[in-house]
C-alpha positions in Angstrom: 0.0 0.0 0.0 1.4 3.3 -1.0 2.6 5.4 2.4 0.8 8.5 1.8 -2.6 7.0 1.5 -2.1 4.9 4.4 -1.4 7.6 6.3 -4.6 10.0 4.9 -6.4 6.7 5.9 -5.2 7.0 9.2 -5.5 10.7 10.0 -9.2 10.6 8.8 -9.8 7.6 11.2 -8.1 9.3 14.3 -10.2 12.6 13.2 -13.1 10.3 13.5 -12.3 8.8 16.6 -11.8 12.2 18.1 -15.3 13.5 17.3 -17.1 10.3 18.4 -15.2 10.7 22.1 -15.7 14.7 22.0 -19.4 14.2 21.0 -19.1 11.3 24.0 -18.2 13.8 26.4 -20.6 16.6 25.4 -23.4 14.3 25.9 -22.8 12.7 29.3 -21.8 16.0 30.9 -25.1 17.5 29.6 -27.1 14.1 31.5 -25.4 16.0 34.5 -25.4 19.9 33.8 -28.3 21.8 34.7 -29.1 25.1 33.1 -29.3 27.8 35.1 -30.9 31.6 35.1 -29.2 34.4 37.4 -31.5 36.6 39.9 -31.4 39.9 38.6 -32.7 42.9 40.2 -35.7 44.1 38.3 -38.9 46.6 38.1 -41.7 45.6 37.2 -45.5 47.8 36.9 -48.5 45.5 37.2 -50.7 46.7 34.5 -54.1 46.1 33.2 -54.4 47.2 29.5 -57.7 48.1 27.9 -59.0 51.0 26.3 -60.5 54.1 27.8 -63.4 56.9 27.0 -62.9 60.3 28.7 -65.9 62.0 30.6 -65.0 65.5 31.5 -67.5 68.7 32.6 -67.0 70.4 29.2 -69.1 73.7 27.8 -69.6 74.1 24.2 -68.8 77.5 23.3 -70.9 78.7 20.2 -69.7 81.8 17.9 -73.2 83.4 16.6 -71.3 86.8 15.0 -70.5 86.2 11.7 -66.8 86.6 10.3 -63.5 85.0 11.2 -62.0 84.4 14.5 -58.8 84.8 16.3 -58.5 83.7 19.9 -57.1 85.7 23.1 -55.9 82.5 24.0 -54.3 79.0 23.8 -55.0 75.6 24.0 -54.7 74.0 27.7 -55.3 77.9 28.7 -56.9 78.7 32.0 -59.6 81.2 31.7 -61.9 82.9 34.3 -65.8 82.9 33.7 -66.6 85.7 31.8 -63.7 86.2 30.1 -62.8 87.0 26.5 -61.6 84.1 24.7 -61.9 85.0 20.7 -62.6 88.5 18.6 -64.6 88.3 15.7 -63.4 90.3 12.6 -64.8 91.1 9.3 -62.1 89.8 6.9 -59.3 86.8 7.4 -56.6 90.1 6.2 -58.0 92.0 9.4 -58.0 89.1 11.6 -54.2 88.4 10.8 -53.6 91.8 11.2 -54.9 92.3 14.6 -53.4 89.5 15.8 -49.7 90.2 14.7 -50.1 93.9 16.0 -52.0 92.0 19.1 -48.4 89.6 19.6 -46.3 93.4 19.2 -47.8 94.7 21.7 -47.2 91.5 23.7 -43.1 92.3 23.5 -43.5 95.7 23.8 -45.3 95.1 27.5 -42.3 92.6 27.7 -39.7 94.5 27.0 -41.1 97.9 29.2 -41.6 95.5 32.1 -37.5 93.9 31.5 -36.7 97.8 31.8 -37.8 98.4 34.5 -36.7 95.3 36.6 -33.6 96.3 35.7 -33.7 99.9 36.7 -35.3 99.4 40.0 -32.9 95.8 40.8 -35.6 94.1 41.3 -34.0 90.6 39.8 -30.3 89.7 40.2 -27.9 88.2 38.0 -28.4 84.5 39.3 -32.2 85.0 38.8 -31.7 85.7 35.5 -28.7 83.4 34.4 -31.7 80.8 36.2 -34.6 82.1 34.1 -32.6 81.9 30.8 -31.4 78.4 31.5 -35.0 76.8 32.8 -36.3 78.5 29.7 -33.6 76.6 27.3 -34.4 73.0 28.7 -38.1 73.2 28.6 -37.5 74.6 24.9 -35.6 71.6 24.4 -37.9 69.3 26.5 -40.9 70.3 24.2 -39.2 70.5 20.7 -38.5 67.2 21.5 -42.2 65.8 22.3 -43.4 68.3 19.5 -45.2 70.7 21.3 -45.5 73.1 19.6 -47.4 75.7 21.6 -45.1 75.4 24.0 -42.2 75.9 22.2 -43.7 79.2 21.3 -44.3 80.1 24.8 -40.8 78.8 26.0 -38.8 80.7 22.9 -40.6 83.9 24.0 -39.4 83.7 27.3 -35.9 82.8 26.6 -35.9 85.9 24.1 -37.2 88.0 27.1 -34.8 86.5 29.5 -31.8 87.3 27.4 -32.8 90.4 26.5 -33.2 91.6 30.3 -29.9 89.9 31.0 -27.9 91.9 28.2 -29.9 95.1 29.7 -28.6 94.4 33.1 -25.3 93.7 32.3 -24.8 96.8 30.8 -24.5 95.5 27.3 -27.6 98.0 26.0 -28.3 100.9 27.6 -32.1 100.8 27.1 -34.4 99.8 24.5 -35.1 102.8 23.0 -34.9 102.6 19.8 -36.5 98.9 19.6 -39.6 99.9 21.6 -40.0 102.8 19.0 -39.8 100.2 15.8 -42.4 97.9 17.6 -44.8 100.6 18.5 -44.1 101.8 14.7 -45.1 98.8 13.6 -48.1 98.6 15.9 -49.6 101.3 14.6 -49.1 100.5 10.9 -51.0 96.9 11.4 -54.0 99.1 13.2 -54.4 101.3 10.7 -54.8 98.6 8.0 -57.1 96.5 9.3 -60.5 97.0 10.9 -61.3 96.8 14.5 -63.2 93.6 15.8 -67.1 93.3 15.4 -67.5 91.1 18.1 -65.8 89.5 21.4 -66.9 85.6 22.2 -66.3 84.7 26.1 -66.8 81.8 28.1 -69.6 81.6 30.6 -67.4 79.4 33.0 -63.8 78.9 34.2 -61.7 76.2 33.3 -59.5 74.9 30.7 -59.7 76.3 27.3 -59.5 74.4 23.9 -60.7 75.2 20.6 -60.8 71.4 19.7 -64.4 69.8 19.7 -64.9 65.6 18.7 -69.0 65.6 19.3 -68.7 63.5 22.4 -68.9 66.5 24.7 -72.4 65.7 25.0 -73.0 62.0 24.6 -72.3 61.7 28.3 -71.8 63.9 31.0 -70.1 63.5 34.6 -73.8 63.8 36.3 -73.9 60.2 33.8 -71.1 58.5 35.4 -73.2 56.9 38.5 -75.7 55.4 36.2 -73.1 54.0 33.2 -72.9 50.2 32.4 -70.4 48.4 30.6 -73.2 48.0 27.8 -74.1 51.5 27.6 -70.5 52.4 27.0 -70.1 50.3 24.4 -73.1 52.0 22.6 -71.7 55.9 23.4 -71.8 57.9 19.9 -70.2 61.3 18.9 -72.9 63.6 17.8 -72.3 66.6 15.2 -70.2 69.1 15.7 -71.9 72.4 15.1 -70.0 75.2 12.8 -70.2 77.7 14.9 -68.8 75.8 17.5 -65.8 78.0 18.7 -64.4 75.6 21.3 -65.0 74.3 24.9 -64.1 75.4 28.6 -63.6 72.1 31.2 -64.7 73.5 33.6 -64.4 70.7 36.8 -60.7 70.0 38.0 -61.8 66.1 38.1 -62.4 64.0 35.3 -63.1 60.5 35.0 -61.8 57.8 32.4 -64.1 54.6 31.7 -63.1 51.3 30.3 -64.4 47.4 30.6 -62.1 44.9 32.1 -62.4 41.3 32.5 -64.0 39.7 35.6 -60.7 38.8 36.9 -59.6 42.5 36.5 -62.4 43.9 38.0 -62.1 42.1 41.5 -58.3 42.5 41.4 -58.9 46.5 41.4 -61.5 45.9 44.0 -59.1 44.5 46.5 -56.4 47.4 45.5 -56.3 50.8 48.1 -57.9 52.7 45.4 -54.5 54.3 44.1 -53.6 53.6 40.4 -52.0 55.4 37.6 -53.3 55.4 34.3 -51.0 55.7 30.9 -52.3 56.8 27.6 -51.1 55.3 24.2 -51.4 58.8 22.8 -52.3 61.7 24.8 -49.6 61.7 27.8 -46.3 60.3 27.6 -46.2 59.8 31.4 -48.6 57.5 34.0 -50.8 59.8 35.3 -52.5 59.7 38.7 -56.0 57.8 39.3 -58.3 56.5 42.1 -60.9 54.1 41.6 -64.2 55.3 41.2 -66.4 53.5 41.1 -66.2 49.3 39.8 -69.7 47.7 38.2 -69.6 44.0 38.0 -71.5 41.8 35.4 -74.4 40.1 36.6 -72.4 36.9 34.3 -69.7 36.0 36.1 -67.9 35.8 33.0 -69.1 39.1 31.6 -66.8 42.1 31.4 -67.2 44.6 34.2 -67.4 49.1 34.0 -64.2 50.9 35.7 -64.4 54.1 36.3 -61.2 56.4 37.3 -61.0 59.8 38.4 -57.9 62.0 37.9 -57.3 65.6 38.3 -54.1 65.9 36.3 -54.6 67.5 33.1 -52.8 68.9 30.0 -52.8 69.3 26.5 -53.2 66.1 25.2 -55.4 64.8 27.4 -57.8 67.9 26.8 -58.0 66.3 23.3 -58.1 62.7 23.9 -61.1 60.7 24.3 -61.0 57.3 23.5 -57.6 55.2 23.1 -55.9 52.3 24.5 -54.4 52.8 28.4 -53.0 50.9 31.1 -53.6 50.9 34.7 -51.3 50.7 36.9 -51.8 49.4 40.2 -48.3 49.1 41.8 -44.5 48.9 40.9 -42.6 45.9 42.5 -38.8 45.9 42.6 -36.8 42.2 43.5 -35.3 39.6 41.8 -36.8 38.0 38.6 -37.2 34.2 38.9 -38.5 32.0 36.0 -41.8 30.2 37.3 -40.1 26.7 36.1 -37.8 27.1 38.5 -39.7 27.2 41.7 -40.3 23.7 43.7 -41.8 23.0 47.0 -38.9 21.3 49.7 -37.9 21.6 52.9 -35.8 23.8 54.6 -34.1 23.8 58.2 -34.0 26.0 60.8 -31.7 26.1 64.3 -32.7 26.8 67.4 -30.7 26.9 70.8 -32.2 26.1 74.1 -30.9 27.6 77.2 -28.2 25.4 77.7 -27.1 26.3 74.3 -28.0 22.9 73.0 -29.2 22.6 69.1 -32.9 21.8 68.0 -33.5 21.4 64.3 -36.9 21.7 62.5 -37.6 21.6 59.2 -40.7 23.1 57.4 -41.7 22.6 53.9 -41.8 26.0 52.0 -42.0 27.3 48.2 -38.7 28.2 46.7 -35.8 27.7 44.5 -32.7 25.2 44.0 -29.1 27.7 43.4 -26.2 26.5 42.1 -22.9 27.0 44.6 -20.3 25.5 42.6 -20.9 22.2 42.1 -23.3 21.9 45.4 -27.3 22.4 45.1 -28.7 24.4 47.9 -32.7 24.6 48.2 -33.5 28.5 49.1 -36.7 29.7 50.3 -38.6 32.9 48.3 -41.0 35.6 49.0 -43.0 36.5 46.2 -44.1 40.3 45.5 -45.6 39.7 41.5 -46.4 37.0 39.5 -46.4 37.2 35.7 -47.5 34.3 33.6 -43.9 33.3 32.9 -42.0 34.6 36.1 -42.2 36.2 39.1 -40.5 39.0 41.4 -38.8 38.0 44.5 -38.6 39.7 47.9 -35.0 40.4 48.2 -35.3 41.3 51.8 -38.0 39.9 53.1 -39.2 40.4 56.9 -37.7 38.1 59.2 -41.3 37.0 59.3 -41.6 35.8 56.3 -38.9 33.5 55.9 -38.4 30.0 58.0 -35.1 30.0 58.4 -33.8 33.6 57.4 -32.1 33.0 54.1 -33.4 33.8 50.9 -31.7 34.5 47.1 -29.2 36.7 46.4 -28.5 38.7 43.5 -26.9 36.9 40.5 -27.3 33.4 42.1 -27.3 30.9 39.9 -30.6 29.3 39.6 -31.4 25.9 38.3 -34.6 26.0 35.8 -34.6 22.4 35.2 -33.6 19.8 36.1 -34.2 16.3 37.7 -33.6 14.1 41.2 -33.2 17.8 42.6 -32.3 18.0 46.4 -31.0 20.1 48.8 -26.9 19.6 49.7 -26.9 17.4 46.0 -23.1 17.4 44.8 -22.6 17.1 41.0 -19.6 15.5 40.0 
């Protein structure tokens, strides 16, 4: 036999034997490896998600003048009762007009007022050098969740804030010459355009906001006492009038209502009454709630009515009405342990008499098998949450609680399967 083929022949056999006795190894230490999860600390919200409809004490306001409007004010605005809230011109051109010599003025007042702060030391630099930078981050803040009424509001006031720091600094002397420009320009915009031929107010104080959707009288807060989970179903927007010019909500409480499941319900009855509630939409934060008010289904089975009061309230939630949310009932912070790996064994606890002599007992408790090295110890857990595939673990339980004093620690291994599991097992 030629030499080089005998010895490809016997490199591909010892290759062979090699794998076989690697794949040999693999498998027999798997028949004695057990996987393992570690405890990690983790924060978790239990939530119940569902979707909401907004009742609120809201007044129609109704524009009977004909011509164009421009509001005196902004959405989310607080007005007083009685006050103006729109003027009614003849033409759009006058309207436009009005309003830009309106905004003027606006600076004008602005920059008299920064004058005179400054003259009589009535702010100081650190007040200022404050103002200017609280003004750049809520710029910033709302740019980024595009607000854009607010970013109006907070670019004026960083413009005013700079503008009284350069003043008081010495940097201008006065603002002479701009004051004269404005007022020049003032002026100009009057003269072109004619005055208002009407005022619209609101008959009631509250929030103002020139968005209207129809439901603001399908139901009303007097309603809420007498709502099923049926009848909410059936809620329709009616039309919205043209000469609707907005609405005032007018109560500091408003309510959300949703259906939840007959398991929900009676979880939310057993809760202190304190929840949060998070819109998909409107707010990008968990806004405070109570519980209302809860409605079960005469069938067991059948979904139940929630109702949730708040008093929190801003721009987005004056528009929202119905969407998705998610009520929070409580955030629980421990360890996160996988429900497959929790057993039932026993555990053993110490005691000394009075003579100092030992007295073991042992007591059967819920828990968890951790990996020490290549020993199994059997640790008892005190569960905060349970999820469907895991739950949260006290990790400092009241001495209470635990049997023998000793619970998980964080990043112990923990065994997630596994067979002929024991405590003090050795694997070899």
């Amino acid at each position: 036999m030629d030499k080089l083929l005998f010895k490809r022949i016997l490199v591909a056999a010892l290759t062979i034997l090699a794998l076989v006795y690697v794949t040999y190894l693999l498998i027999s230490a798997n028949f004695d490896m057990y996987p393992t999860e570690n405890a990690v600390q983790t924060t978790v919200t239990d939530t119940i998600s569902t979707n909401g409809f907004i009742i609120r004490d809201e007044t129609v306001i109704s524009n009977n003048t004909n011509g164009v409007l421009s509001y005196s004010c902004g959405n989310c605005e607080n007005v007083n009762a009685n006050s103006n809230i729109a003027k009614v011109y003849s033409s759009e051109q006058d309207a436009v007009a009005q309003t830009q010599a309106d905004k003027l003025q606006a600076r004008i007042n602005t920059l008299k007022e920064n004058q005179t702060n400054s003259l009589t030391g009535a702010v100081s630099i650190d007040q200022l050098n404050n103002n200017i930078q609280n003004s750049l981050i809520s710029y910033i803040y709302d740019a980024n969740q595009f607000d854009v009424e607010s970013v109006k509001t907070d670019a004026d006031s960083l413009l005013a804030g700079i503008n009284q720091r350069q003043l008081f600094t010495g940097k201008v002397d006065n603002y002479s010459a701009q004051l004269a420009d404005l007022q020049a320009q003032v002026d100009a915009l009057r003269a072109s355009a004619g005055n208002s031929i009407g005022t619209i107010t609101t008959p009631v104080a509250g929030y103002f906001t020139e968005f209207c959707d129809g439901y603001e009288n399908a139901v009303k807060v007097s309603d809420i006492d007498s709502l099923t989970a049926d009848s909410l179903k059936s809620i329709e927007p009616l039309p919205v009038a043209e000469n609707t010019a907005g609405k005032v909500i007018s109560n500091v409480n408003w309510y959300v209502a949703c259906s939840v499941s007959s398991d929900d319900a009676a979880t939310l009855s057993i809760w202190d009454g304190s929840v949060t509630v998070k819109f998909s939409e409107a707010s990008t934060e968990a806004i405070p709630a109570s519980v209302y008010r809860i409605q079960r289904s005469a069938d067991e089975d059948g979904d139940a009515l929630v109702i949730l009061q708040c008093d929190y309230m801003n721009r987005g939630l004056l528009e929202a009405r119905r969407e998705p949310i998610e009520i929070g009932m409580g955030t629980f912070s421990g360890y996160r342990v996988s429900k497959r790996a929790i057993h039932d064994d026993y555990v053993t606890k110490v005691t000394y008499d009075e003579n100092d002599k030992p007295h073991k007992e042992k007591k059967k408790v819920q828990g968890v098998y951790v990996l020490y090295g290549s020993e199994i110890q059997f640790k008892q857990i005190s569960i905060l949450y349970a999820d469907r595939d895991y739950v949260i673990c006290d990790p400092h339980p009241a001495d209470t609680v635990l049997f023998n004093g000793e619970t998980i620690s964080l990043y112990d291994k923990i065994i997630v399967k596994g067979d002929d599991l024991y405590d003090g097992k050795v694997i070899k």
